[in-house]
N, C-alpha and C positions, 0 to 999 in steps of 0.2 A: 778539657771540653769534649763531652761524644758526640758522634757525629750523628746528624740529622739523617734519621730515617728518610728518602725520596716513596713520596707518595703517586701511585701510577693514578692519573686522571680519565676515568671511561668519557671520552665526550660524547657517549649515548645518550648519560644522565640531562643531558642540555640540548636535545635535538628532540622535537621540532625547539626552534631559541624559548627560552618562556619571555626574554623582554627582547626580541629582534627592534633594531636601529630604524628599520623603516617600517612603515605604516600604507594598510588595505590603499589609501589614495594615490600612492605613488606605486604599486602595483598594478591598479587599474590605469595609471597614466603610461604603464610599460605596456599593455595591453593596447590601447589607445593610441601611442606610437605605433608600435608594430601594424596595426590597422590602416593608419595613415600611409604606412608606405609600403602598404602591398597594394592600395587601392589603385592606384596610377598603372600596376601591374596588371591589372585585372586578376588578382588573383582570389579575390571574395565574390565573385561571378561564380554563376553555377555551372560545374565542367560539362564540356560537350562532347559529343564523337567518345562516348565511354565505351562502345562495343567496336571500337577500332582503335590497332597498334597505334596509332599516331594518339590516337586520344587518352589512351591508359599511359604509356609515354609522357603526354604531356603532365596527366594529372600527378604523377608520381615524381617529376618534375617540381611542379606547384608543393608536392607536400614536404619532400626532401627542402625546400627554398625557405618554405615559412618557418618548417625546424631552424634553419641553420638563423634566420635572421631572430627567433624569438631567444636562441641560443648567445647570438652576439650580445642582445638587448640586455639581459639579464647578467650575462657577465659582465659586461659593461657597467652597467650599473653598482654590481657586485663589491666591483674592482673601486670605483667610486665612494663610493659609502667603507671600502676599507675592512672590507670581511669575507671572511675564507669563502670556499664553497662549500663545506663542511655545512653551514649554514641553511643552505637550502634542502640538507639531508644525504649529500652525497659521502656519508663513508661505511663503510665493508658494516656489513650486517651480520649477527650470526648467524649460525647455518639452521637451526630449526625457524629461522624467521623467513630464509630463504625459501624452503619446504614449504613453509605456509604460504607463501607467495605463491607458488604453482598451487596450493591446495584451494586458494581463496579466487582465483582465475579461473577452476574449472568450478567452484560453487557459482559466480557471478553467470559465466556462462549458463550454467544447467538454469541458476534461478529468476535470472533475468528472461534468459529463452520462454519461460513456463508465463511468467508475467506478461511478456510481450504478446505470447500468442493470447493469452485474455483479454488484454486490452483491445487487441484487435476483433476479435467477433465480437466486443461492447461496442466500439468506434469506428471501425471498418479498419479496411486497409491501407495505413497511409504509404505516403508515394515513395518509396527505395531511397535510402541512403548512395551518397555517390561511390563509398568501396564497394556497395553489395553490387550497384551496378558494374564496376568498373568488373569486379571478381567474375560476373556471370557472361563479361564479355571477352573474356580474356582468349586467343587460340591456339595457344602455348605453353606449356611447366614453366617454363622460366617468366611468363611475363606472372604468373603465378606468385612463384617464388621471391617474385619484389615486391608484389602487392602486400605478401606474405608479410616479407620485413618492413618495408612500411607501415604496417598496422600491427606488427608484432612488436617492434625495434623501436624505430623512429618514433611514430607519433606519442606511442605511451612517454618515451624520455621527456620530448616537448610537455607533453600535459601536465604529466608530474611533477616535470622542475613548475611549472606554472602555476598551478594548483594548489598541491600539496607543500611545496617549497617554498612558494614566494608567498602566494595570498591566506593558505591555511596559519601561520605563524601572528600575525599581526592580529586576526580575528580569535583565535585563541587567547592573545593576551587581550584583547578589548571583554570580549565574551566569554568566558571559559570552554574551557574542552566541548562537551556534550555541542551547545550551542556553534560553536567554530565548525564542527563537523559539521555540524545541520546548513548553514550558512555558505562551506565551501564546499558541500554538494548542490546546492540549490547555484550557485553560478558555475560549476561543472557543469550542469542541466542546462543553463539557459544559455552560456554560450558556443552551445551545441545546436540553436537555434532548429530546433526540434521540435513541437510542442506534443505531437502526438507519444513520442518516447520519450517524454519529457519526466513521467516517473521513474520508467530504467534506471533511466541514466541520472537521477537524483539519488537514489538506492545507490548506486553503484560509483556513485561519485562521496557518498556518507562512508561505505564499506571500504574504498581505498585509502579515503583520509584517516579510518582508524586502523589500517592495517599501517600507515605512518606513524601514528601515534603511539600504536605498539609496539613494534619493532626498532622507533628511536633511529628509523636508516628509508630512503627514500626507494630505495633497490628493491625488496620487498614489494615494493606497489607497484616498482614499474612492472616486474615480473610479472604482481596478478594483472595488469591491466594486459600486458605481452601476449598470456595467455588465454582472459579474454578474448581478445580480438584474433587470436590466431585461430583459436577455434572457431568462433566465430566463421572466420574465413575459409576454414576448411568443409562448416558447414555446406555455406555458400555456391562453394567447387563440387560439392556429393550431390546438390541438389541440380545444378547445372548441368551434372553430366545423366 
């Protein structure tokens, strides 16, 4: 008898899942949990005192909380249903995917920036986002520096597993690709509860989902979203000062 060749399996080939276990409704019902119990928190309340240490404190606070609960949820759930984390896109990506990651975070910034400012002398100028406040209240590097990883680190992880991970999967198999993208940027956008950046952030909620699609690894998007927002935020600090 010869022996049987072992075949190495890429589990890239199968990320995002093409037939994932759970389905768009019980994503939105993780969503709709986590909502439930931050509301009692006051934490879906619009922050205050954002141009004081107590209030930039608090708010990085609130973001740090909602990561970690929207993090229990999902794994919880994960664990439940009886499936890796691999699933929601978490494994080692290769390295020109990675590169693109930082190259697709500095195109979103430049081309979202150029967008944003159009829309705004059509529409006027609508009211500050609470990072841009919190950034332009900051009176320290280091309270800087957390805002930084907050909107660099932090929130991209949460959104991504969110987004890209949980809800992009199920609508790809209902809808195919092209449509799924369109579909889980259009609730990127809307529960960003935004209306005026409500196309940025639909562009740029399409562009990350197919830099998941591409890539086969969810790391990639955090990164371009990472560097998004850090730029972003450095803007924010050059304009402040």
């Amino acid at each position: 008898m010869g022996k049987k060749k072992s075949k190495k399996v890429d589990l890239r080939i199968s990320i995002p899942p093409k037939q994932p276990i759970w389905n768009i409704w019980q994503a939105l019902f993780l969503v709709a949990l986590v909502t439930i119990i931050e509301f009692p928190l006051g934490w879906l309340e619009t922050p205050k005192d954002l141009d004081s240490l107590r209030g930039i404190l608090n708010f990085i606070g609130v973001g740090v909380g909602d990561t970690l609960i929207y993090c229990i949820i999902i794994w919880v759930f994960i664990r439940l249903i009886r499936r890796p984390l691999s699933d929601l896109g978490f494994v080692k990506p290769l390295k020109r995917y990675v590169i693109l990651g930082f190259v697709v975070g500095v195109l979103l910034f430049v081309g979202i920036g150029l967008l944003g400012n159009l829309l705004t002398q059509i529409l006027g100028i609508p009211a500050p986002q609470s990072f841009a406040v919190a950034v332009k209240g900051v009176s320290y590097n280091w309270e800087f520096f957390l805002l930084a990883l907050l909107g660099g680190v932090v929130a991209p992880i949460k959104e991504e597993m969110l987004f890209r991970g949980l809800i992009y999967p199920p609508l790809r198999q209902a809808l195919g690709k092209g449509k799924g993208m369109l579909l889980t940027g259009l609730f990127f956008a809307t529960l960003h509860l935004d209306i005026v950046r409500f196309l940025p952030l639909f562009i740029g909620g399409v562009v990350l989902t197919w830099l998941y699609e591409r890539s086969s690894s969810i790391w990639p998007a955090i990164i371009a979203h990472g560097t998004w927002n850090i730029l972003m935020a450095i803007a924010l600090w050059i304009q402040r000062s």
